[in-house]
C-alpha positions in Angstrom: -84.3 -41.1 31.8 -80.8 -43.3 31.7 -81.3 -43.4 35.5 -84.5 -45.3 35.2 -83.7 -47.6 32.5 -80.9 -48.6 34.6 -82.7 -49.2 37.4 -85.3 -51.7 35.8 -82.3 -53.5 33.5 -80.6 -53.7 36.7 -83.6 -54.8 38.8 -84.7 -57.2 36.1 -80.7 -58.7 36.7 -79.8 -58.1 32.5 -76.8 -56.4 30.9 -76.6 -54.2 28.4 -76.1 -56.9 25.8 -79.3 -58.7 26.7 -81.5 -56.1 27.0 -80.0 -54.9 23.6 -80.7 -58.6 22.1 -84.2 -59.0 23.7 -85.4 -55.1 22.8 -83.7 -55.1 19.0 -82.1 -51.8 20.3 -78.5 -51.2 19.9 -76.3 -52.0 23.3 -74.6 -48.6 22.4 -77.9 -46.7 22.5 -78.7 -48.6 25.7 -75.1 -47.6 26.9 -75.9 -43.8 25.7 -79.3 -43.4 26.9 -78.0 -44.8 30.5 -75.1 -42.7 30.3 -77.3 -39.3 29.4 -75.6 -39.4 26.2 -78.4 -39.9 23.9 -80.9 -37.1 24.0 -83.1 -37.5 20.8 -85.4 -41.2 21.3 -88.2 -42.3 19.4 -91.4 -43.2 21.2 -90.5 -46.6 19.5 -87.2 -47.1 21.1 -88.5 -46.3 24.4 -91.0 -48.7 24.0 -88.9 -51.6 22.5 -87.0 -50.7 25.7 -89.8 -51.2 28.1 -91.5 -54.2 26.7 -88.1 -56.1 26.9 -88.1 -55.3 30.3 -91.6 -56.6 31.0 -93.0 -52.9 31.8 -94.4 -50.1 29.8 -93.2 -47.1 29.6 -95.3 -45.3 32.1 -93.9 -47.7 34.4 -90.5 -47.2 33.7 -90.3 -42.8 33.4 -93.0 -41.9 35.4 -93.5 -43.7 38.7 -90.9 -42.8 41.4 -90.0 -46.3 42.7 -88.7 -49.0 41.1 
């Protein structure tokens, strides 16, 4: 899962700290959840996540290419 947020952040050319600002979700979550660190996400987080990253989450976690 980390991988993949990674990937789009990354792709999308945004640091922790601005996807943390844009999605309302903490840079250390986003640092943990990259890192494989944080296991138990809400549905809400994940999709905080993806909408700051102009995707959804299906996009993000379940297509193979970024």
């Amino acid at each position: 899962m980390g991988n993949k947020i990674r990937e789009y952040r990354k792709k999308k050319k945004m640091t922790q700290a601005e996807l943390a600002q844009k999605s309302g979700v903490s840079r250390v979550t986003i640092s943990q959840l990259e890192a494989g660190i944080e296991r138990n996400t809400s549905s809400k987080t994940l999709l905080s996540i993806a909408k700051a990253l102009n995707s959804t989450i299906d996009e993000i976690f379940f297509t193979t290419s970024v």
